[in-house]
BALO-555912 format. One record per residue: residue in three letters; residue number from 0; x, y, z of N, C-alpha, C in turn. Coordinates in Angstrom, 2 decimals, decimal comma. Atoms other than C-alpha are relative to their C-alpha. Example, Ala and Ser with C-alpha at 12.3 -4.5 7.8 and 13.67 -1.06 7.14 Angstrom:
BEGIN
+-----+-----+---------+---------+---------+---------+---------+---------+---------+---------+---------+
|   r |   k |     n_u |     n_v |     n_w |    ca_u |    ca_v |    ca_w |     c_u |     c_v |     c_w |
+-----+-----+---------+---------+---------+---------+---------+---------+---------+---------+---------+
| ALA |   0 |    0,89 |   -1,19 |    0,00 |   12,30 |   -4,50 |    7,80 |    0,90 |    1,20 |    0,00 |
| SER |   1 |   -0,82 |   -1,19 |   -0,06 |   13,67 |   -1,06 |    7,14 |   -0,77 |    1,09 |    0,73 |
+-----+-----+---------+---------+---------+---------+---------+---------+---------+---------+---------+
//
This chain:
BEGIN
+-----+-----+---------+---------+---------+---------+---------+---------+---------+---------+---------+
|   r |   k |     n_u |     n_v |     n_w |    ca_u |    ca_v |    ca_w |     c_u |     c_v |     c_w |
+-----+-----+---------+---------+---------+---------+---------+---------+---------+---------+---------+
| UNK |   0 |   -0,60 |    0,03 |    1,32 |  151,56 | -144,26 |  287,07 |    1,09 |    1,07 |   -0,05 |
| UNK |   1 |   -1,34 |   -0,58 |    0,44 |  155,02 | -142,80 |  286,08 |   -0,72 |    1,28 |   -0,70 |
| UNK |   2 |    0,32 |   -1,16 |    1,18 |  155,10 | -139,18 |  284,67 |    0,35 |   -0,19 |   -1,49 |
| UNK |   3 |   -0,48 |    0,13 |    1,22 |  157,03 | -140,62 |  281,68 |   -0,97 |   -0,90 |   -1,04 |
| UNK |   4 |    0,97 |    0,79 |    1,00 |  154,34 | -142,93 |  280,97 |   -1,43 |    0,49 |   -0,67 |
| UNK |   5 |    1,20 |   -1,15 |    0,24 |  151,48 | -140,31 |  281,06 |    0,81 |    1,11 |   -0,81 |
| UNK |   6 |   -0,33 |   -0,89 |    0,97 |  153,85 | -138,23 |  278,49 |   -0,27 |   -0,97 |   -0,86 |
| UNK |   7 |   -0,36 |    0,53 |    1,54 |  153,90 | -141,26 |  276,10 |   -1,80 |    0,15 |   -0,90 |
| UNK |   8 |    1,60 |   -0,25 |   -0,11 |  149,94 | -140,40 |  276,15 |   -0,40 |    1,08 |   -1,11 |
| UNK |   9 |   -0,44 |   -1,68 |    0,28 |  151,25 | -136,57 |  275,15 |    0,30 |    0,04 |   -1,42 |
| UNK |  10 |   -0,95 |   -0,18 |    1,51 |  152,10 | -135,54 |  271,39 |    0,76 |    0,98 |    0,97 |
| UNK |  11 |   -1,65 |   -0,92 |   -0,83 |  155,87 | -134,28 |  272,17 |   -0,40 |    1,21 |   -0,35 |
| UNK |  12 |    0,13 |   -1,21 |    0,49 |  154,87 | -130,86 |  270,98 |   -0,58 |    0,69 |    1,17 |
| UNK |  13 |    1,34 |   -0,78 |   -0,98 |  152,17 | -130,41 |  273,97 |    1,27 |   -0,32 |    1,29 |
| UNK |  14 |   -0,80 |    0,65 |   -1,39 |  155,07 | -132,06 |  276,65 |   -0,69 |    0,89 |    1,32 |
| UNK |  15 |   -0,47 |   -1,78 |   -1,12 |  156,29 | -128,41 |  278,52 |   -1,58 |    0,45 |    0,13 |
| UNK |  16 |    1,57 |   -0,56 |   -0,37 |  152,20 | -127,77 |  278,29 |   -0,76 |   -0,69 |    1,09 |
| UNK |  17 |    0,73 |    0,82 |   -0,10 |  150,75 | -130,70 |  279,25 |    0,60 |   -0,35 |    1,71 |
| UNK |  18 |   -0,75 |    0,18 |   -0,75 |  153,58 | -130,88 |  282,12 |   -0,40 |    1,44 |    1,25 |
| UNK |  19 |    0,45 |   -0,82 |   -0,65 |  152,88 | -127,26 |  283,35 |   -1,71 |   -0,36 |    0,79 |
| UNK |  20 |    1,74 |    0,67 |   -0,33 |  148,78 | -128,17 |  283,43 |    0,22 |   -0,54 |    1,34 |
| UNK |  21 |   -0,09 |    1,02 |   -1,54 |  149,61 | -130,76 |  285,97 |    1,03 |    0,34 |    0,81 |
| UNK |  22 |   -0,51 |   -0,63 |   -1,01 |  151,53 | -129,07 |  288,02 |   -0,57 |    1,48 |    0,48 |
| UNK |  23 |    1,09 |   -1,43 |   -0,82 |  149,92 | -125,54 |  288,49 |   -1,74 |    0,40 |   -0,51 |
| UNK |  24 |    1,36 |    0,08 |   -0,06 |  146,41 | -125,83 |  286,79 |   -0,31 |    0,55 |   -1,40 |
| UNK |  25 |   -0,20 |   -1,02 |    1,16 |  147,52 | -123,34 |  283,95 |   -0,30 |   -1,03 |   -1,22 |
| UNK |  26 |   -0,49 |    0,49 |    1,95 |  147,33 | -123,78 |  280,05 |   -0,73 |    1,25 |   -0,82 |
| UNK |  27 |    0,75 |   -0,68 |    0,92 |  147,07 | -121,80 |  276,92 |   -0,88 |   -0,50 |   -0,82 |
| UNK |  28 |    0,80 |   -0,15 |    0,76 |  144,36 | -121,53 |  275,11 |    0,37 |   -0,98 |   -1,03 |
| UNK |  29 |   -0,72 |    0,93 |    0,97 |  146,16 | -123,69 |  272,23 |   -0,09 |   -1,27 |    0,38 |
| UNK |  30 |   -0,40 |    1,37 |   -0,95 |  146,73 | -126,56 |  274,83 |   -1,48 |   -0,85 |    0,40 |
| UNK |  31 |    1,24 |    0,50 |   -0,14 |  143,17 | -126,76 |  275,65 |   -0,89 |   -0,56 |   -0,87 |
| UNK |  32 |   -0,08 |    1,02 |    0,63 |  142,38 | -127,29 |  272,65 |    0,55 |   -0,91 |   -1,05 |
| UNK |  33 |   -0,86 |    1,50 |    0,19 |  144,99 | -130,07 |  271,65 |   -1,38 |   -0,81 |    1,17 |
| UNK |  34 |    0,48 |    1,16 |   -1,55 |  143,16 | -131,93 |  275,40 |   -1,79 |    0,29 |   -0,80 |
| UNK |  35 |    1,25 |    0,15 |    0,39 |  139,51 | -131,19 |  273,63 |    0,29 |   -0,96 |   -1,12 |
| UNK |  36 |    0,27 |    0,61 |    1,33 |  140,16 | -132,77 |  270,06 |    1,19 |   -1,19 |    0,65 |
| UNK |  37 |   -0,65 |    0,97 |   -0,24 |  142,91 | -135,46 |  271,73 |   -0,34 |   -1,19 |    1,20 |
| UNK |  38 |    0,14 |    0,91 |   -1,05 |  141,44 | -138,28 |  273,59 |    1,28 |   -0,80 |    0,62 |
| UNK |  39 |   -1,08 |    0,45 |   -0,65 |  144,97 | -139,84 |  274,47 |    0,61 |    1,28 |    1,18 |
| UNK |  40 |   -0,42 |   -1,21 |   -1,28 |  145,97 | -136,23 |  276,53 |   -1,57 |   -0,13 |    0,91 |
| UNK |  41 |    1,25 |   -0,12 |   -1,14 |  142,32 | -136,26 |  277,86 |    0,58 |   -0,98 |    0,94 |
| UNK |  42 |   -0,17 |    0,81 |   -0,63 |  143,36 | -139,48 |  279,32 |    1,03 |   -0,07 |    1,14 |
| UNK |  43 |   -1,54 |   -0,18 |   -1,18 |  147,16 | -138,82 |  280,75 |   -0,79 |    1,67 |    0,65 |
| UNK |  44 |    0,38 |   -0,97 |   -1,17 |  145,36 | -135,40 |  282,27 |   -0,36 |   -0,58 |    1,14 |
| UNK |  45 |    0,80 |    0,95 |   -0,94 |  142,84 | -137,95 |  283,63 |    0,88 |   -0,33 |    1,10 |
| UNK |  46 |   -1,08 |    0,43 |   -1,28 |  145,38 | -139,82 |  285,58 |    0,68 |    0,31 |    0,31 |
| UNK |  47 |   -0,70 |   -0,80 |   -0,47 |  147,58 | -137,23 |  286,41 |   -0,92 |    0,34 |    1,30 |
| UNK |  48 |    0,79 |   -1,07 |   -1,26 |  144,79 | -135,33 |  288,42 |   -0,63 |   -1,32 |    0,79 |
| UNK |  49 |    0,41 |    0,91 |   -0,93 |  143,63 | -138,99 |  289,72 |    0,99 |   -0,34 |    1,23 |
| UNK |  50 |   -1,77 |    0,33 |   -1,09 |  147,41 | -139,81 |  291,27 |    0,19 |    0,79 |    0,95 |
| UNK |  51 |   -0,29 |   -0,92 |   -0,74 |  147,51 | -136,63 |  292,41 |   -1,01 |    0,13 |    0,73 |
| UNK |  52 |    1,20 |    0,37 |   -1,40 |  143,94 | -136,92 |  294,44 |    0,71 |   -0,72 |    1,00 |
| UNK |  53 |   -0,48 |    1,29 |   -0,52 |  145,24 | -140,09 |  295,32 |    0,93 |    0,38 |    1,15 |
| UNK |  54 |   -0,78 |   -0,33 |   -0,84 |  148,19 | -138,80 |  297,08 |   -0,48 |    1,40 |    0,95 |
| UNK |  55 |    0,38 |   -0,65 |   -1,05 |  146,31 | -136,02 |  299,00 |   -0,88 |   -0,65 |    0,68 |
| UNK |  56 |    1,20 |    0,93 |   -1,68 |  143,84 | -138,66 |  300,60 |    1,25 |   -0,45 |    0,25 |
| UNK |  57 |   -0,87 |    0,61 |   -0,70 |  146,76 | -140,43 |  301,40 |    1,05 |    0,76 |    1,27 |
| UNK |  58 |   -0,62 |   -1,24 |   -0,80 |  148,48 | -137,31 |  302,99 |   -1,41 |    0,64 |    1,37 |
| UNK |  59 |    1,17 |   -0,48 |   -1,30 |  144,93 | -136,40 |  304,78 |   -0,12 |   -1,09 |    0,77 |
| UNK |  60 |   -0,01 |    1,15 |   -0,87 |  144,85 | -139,94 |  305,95 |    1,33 |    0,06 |    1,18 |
| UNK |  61 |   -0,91 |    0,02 |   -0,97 |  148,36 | -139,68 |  307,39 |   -0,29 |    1,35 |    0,96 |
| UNK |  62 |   -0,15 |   -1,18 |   -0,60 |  147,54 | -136,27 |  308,76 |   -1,03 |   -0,15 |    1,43 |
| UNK |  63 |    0,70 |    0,38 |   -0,52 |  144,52 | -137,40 |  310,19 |   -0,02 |   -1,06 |    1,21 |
| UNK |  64 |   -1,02 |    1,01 |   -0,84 |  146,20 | -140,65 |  311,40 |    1,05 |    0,80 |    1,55 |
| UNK |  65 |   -0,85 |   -1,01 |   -0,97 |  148,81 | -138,33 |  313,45 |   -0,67 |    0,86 |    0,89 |
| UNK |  66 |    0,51 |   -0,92 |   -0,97 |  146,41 | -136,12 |  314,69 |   -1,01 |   -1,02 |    1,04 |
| UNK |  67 |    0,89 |    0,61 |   -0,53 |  144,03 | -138,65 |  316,24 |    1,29 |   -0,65 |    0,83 |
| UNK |  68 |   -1,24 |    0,33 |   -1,12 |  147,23 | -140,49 |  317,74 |    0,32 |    0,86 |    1,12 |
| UNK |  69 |   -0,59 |   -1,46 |   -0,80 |  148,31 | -137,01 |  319,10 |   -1,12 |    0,16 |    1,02 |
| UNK |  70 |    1,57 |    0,01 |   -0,96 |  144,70 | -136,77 |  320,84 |    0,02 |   -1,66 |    1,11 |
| UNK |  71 |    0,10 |    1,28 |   -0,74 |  145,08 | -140,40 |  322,44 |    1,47 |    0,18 |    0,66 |
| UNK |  72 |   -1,08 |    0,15 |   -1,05 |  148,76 | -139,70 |  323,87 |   -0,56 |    1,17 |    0,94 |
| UNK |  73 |    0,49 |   -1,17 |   -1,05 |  147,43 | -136,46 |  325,59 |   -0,67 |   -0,32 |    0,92 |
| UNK |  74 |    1,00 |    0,21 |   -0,73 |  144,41 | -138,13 |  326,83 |    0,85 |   -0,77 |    0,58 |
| UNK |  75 |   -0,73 |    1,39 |   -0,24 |  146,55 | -141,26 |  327,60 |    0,94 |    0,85 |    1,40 |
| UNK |  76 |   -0,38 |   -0,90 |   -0,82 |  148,74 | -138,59 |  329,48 |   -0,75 |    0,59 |    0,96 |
| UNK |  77 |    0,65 |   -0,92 |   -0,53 |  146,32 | -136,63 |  330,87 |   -0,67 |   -1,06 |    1,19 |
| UNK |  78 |    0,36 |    1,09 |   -0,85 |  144,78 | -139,84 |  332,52 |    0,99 |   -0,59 |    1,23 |
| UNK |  79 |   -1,47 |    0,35 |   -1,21 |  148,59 | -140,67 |  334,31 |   -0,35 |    1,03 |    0,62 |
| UNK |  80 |    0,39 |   -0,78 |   -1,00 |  148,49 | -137,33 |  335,66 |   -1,50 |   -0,13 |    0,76 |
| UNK |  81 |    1,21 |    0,00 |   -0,55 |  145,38 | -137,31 |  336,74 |   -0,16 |   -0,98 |    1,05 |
| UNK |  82 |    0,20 |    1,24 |   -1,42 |  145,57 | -140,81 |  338,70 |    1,05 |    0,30 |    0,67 |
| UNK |  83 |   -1,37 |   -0,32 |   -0,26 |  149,25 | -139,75 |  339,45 |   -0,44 |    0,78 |    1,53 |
| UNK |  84 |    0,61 |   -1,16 |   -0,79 |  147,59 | -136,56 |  341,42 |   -0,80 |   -0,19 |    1,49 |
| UNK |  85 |    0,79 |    1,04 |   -0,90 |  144,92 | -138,78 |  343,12 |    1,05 |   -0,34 |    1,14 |
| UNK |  86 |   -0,59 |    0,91 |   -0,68 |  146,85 | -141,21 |  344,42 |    1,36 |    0,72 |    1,30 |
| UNK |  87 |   -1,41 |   -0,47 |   -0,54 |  149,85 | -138,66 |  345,35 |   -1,35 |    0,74 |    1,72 |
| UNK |  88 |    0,45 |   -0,64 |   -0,84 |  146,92 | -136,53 |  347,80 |   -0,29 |   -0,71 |    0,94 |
| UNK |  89 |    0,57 |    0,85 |   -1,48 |  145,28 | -139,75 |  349,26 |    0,99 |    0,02 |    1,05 |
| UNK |  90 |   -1,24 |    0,43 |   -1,13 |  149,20 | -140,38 |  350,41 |    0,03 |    0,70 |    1,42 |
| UNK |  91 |   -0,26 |   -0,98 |   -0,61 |  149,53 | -137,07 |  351,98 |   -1,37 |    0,31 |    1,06 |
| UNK |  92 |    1,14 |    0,02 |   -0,81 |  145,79 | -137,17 |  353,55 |    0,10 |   -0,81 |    1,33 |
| UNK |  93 |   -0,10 |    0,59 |   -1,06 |  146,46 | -139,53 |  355,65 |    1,14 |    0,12 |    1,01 |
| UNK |  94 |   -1,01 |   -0,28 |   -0,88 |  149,66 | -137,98 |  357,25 |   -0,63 |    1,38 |    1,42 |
| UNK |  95 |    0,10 |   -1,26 |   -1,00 |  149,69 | -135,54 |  360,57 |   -0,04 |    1,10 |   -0,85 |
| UNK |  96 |   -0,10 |   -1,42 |    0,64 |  149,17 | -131,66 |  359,87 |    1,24 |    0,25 |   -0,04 |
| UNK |  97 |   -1,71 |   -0,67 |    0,14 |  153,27 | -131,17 |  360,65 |    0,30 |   -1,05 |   -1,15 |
| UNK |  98 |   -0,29 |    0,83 |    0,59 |  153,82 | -134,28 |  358,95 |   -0,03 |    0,34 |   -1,87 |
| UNK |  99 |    0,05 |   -0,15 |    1,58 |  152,17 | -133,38 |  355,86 |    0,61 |    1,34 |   -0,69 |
| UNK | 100 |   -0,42 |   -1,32 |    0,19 |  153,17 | -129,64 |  355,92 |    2,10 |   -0,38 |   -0,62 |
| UNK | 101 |   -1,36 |    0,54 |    0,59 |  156,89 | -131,41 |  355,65 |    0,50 |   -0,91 |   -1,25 |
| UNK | 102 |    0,10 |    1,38 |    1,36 |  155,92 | -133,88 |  353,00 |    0,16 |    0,99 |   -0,99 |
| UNK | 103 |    0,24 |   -0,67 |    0,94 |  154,75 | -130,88 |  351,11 |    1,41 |    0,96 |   -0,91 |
| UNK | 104 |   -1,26 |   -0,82 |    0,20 |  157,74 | -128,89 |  351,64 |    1,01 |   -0,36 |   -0,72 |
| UNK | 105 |   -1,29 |    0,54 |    0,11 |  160,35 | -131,12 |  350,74 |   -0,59 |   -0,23 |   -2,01 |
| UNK | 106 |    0,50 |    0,08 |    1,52 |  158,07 | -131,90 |  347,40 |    0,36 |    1,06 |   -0,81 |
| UNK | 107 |   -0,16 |   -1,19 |    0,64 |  158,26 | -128,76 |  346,76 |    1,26 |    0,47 |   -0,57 |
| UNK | 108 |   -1,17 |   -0,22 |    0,41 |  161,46 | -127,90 |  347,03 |    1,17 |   -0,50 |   -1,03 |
| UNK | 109 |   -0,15 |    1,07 |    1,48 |  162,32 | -131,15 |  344,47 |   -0,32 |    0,64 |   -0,76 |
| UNK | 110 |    0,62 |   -0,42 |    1,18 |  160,15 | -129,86 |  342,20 |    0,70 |    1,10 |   -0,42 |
| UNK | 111 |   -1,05 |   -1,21 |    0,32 |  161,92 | -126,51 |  342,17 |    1,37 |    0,05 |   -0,81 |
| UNK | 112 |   -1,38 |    0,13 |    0,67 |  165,04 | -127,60 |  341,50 |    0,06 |   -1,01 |   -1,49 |
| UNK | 113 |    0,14 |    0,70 |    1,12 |  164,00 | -130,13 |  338,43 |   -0,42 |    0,62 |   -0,65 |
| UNK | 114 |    0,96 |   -1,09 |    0,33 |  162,05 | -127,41 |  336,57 |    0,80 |    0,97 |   -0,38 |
| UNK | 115 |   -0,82 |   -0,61 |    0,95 |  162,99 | -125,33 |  333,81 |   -0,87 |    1,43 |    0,96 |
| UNK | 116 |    0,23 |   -1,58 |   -0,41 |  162,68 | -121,25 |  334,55 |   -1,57 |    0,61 |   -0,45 |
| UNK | 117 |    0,83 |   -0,41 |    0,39 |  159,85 | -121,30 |  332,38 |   -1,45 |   -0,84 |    0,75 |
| UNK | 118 |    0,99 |    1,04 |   -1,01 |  157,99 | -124,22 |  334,51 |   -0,25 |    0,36 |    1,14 |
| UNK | 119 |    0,05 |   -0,62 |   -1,52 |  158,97 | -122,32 |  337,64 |   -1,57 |    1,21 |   -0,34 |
| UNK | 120 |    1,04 |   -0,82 |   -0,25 |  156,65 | -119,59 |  336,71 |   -0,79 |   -0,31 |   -0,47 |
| UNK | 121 |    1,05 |    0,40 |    0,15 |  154,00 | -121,59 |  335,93 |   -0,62 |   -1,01 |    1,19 |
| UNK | 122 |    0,24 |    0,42 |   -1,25 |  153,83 | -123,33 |  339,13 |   -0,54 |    0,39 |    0,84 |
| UNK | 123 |    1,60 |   -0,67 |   -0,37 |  151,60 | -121,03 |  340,86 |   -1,05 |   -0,49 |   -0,83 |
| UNK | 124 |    1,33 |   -0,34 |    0,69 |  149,00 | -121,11 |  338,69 |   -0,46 |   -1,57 |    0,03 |
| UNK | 125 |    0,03 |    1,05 |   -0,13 |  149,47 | -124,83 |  338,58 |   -0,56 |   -0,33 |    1,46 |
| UNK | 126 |    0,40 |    0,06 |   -1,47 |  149,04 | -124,84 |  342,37 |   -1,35 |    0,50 |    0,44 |
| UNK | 127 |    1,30 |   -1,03 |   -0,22 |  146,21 | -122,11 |  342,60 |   -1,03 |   -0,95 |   -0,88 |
| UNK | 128 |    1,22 |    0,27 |    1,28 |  144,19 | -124,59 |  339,65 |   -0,14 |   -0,98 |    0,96 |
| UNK | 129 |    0,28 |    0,98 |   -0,86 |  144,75 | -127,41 |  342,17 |   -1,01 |    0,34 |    1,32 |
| UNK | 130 |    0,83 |   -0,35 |   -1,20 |  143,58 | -125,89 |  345,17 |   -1,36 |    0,62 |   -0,73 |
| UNK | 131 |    1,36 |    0,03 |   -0,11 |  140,51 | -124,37 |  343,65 |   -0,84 |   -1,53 |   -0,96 |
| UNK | 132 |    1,09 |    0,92 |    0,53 |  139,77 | -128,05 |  341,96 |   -0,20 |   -0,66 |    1,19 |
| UNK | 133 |    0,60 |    0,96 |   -1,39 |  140,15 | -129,59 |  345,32 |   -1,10 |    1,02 |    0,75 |
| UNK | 134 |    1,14 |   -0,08 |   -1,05 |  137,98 | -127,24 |  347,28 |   -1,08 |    0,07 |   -0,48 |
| UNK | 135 |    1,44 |    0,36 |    0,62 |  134,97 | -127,43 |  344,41 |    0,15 |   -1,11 |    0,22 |
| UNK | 136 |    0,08 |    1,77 |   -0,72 |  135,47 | -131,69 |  345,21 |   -0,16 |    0,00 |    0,87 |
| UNK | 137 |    0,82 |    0,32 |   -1,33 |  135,09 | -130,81 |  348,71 |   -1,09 |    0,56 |    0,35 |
| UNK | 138 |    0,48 |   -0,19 |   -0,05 |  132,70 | -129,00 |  348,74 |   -1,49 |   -0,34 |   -0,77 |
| UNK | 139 |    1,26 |    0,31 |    0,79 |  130,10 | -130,74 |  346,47 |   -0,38 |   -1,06 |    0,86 |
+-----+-----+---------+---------+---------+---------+---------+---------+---------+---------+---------+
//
């Protein structure tokens, strides 16, 4: 419902009151009671503070909506890498020790150069998380 139609609810006298109310929560003493002895303001309060529910489920829904999406591209992500990773080691498993030592190298050195300054120094740690997940997998 329109704000103009929940004023026609309003005696014009209470408007600037009745207008504040529903927007920060406030009222004087005076205003309160006009909304006790006026069942037509009881009513436009009513559906003021209903609209306005209304539009925070609708805002927690979208928020909610977004965040659960946001959780399914990560995972959704997290699943590419993950088979990405796989699939990239079986390659390299099955090459010679020089062979693969050159595979690695040359990867490497790609990677280096695509890679922001701030990705570079996170590439250890990236490396060091790999090697100790592969040698807990080989070792179990």
């Amino acid at each position: 419902m329109e704000l103009n139609q929940l004023l026609t609810l309003v005696k014009p006298e209470w408007h600037k009151a009745f207008l504040r109310f529903i927007d920060t929560g406030e009222a004087e003493e005076t205003f309160l009671n006009y909304l006790n002895q006026d069942e037509r303001g009881q009513k436009a309060v009513e559906m003021a503070f209903d609209a306005q529910a209304s539009a925070f489920e609708g805002l927690a829904k979208e928020l909610t909506a977004d965040k659960i999406e946001a959780k399914r591209a990560t995972a959704s992500a997290s699943q590419v890498a993950s088979g990405d990773i796989a699939r990239i080691v079986k390659n390299v498993l099955v090459l010679e020790p020089q062979e693969r030592y050159e595979v690695l190298q040359q990867a490497a050195s790609s990677l280096e150069a695509s890679i922001s300054p701030k990705q570079k120094s996170q590439l250890d740690d990236v490396a060091q998380e790999i090697g100790r997940a592969f040698s807990s997998a080989a070792s179990r």
